[in-house]
C-alpha positions in Angstrom: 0.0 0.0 0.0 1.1 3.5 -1.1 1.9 5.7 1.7 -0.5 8.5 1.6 0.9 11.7 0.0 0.2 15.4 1.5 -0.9 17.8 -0.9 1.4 21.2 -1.2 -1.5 23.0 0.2 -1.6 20.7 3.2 2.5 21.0 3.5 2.0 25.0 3.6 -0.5 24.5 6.7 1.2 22.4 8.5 4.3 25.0 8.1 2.6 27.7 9.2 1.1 26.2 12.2 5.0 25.2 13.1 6.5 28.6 12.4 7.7 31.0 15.0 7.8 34.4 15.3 11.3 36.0 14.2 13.0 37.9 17.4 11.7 41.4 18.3 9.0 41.6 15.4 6.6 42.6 18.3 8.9 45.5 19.2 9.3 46.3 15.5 5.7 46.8 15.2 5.2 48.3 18.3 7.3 50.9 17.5 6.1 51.4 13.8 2.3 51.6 14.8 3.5 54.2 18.0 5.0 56.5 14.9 1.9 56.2 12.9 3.4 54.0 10.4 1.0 52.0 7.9 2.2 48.3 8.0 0.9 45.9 4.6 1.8 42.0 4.8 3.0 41.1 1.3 3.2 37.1 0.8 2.6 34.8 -1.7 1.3 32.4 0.9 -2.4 31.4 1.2 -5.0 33.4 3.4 -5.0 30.3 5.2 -1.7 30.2 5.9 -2.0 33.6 6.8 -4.5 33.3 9.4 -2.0 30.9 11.7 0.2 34.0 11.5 -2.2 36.7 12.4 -3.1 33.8 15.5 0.5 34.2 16.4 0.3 38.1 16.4 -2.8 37.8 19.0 -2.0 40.0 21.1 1.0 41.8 20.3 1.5 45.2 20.3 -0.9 47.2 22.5 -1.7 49.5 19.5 -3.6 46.8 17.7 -6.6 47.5 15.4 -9.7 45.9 15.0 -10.9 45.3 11.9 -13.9 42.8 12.4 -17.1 43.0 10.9 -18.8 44.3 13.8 -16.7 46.8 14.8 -17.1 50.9 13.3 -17.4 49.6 9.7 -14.9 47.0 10.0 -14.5 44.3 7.1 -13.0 40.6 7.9 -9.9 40.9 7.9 -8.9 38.8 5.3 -11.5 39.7 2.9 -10.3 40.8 -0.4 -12.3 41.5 -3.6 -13.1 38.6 -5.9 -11.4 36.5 -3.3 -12.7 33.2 -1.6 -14.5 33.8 1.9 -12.2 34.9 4.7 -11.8 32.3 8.0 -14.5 32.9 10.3 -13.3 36.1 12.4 -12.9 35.3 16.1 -10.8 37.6 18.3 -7.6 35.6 17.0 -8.5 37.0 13.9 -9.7 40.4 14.1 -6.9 42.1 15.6 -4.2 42.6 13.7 -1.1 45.5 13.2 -2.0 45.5 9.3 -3.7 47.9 6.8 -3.4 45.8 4.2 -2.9 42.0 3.7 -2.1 40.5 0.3 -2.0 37.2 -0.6 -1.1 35.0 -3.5 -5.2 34.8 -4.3 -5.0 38.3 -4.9 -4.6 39.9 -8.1 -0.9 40.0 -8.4 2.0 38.2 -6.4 5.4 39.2 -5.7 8.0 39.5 -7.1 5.5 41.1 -10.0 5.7 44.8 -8.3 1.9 45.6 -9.7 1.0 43.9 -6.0 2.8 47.3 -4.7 0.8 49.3 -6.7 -2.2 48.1 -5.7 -1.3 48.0 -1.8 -0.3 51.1 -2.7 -3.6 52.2 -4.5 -6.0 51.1 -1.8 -8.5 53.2 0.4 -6.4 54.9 3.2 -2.9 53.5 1.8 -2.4 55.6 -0.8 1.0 56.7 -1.5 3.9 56.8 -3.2 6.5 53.8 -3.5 9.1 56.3 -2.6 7.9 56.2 1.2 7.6 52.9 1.4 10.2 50.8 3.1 9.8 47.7 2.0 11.4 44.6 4.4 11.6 40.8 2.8 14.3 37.6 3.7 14.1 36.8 0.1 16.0 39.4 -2.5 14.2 37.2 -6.0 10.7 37.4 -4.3 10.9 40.9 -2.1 13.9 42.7 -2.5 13.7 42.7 -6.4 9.4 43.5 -5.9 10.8 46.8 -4.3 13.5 47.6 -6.4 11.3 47.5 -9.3 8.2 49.1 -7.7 10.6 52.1 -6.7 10.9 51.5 -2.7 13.6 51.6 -0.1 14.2 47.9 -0.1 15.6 46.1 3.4 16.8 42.4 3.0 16.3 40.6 6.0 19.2 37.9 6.5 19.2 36.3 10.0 22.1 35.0 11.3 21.1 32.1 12.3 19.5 31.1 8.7 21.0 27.8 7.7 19.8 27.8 4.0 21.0 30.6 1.0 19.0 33.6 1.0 17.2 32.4 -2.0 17.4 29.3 -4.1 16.1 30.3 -7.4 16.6 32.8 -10.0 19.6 34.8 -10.6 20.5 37.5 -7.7 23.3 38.5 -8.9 22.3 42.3 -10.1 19.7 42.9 -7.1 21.1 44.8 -4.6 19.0 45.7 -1.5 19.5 49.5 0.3 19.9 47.8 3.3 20.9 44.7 4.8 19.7 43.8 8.5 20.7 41.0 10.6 17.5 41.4 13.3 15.1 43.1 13.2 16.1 45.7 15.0 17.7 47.1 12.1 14.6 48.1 10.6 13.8 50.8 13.3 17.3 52.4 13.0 17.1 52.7 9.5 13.4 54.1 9.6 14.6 56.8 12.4 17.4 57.7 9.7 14.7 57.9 6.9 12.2 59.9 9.4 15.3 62.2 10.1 15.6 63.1 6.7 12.2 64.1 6.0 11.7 66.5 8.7 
């Protein structure tokens, strides 16, 4: 008897219930959301997958937003036009730090920048690539997104990863504005950007 095979779907699940939070994201969005920063989640995973991440971000940061149906107008959170019904929202779903959440069932999907543009585009993000840092770990699937969309592009390269920074595609010619080691980095270089501006 065969043994019985998991679909790719199923694998992505499974991965997402197993992941862990990277080191000081909570901090990093803290901070962000204290400054009045708009935060987007870019990914080409699955809403799905998406939702045992938002569960792992329940509660984070004390400046949370709700974005539930029954709140002030609220929609479900992961609710995107043309797009297969969101997970039922619960409190583990309704809070969030996000403004925007994309997934690969959207329209586009990194690294084709378009998804910045219409992240970009939307309601009460609108705004131009130029203020937009944009933070990936992967420089085929984020870091060249940015680039091309016109953003200030981090890489994010832990220490500890064991595996190259990406596997496919040529990464030769992208080069990232910054490289961070933890995520730390990101608030020093947004203090630096914020510096500028003022």
């Amino acid at each position: 008897m065969m043994p019985k095979t998991r679909s790719f779907a199923q694998l992505e699940i499974e991965a997402a219930r197993a992941v862990r939070l990277q080191p000081h994201v909570a901090e990093i969005i803290d901070f962000l959301l204290s400054r009045g920063v708009k935060l987007a989640l870019i990914t080409r995973n699955t809403r799905e997958s998406v939702s045992f991440l938002l569960k792992k971000l329940h509660p984070l940061p004390s400046r949370l937003r709700c974005d539930c149906a029954s709140c002030s107008g609220g929609s479900p959170v992961l609710q995107a036009p043309s797009a297969p019904p969101s997970p039922p929202n619960d409190d583990t779903f309704s809070f969030h730090p996000f403004d925007r959440i994309l997934t690969r069932e959207d329209e586009f999907v990194k690294p084709d920048s378009r998804v910045l543009t219409q992240c970009l585009l939307s309601g009460d993000n609108a705004g131009a690539a130029q203020s937009v840092l944009f933070v990936g770990d992967s420089l085929l699937d984020d870091v060249a997104c940015g680039l091309d969309a016109g953003c200030v592009t981090v890489l994010f390269q832990p220490l500890t990863a064991g595996s190259p920074i990406c596997r496919r595609g040529d990464t030769t010619k992208i080069h990232p504005h910054y490289v961070v080691h933890d995520l730390r980095g990101v608030r020093n270089i947004f203090e630096q950007y914020n510096t500028l501006a003022n």
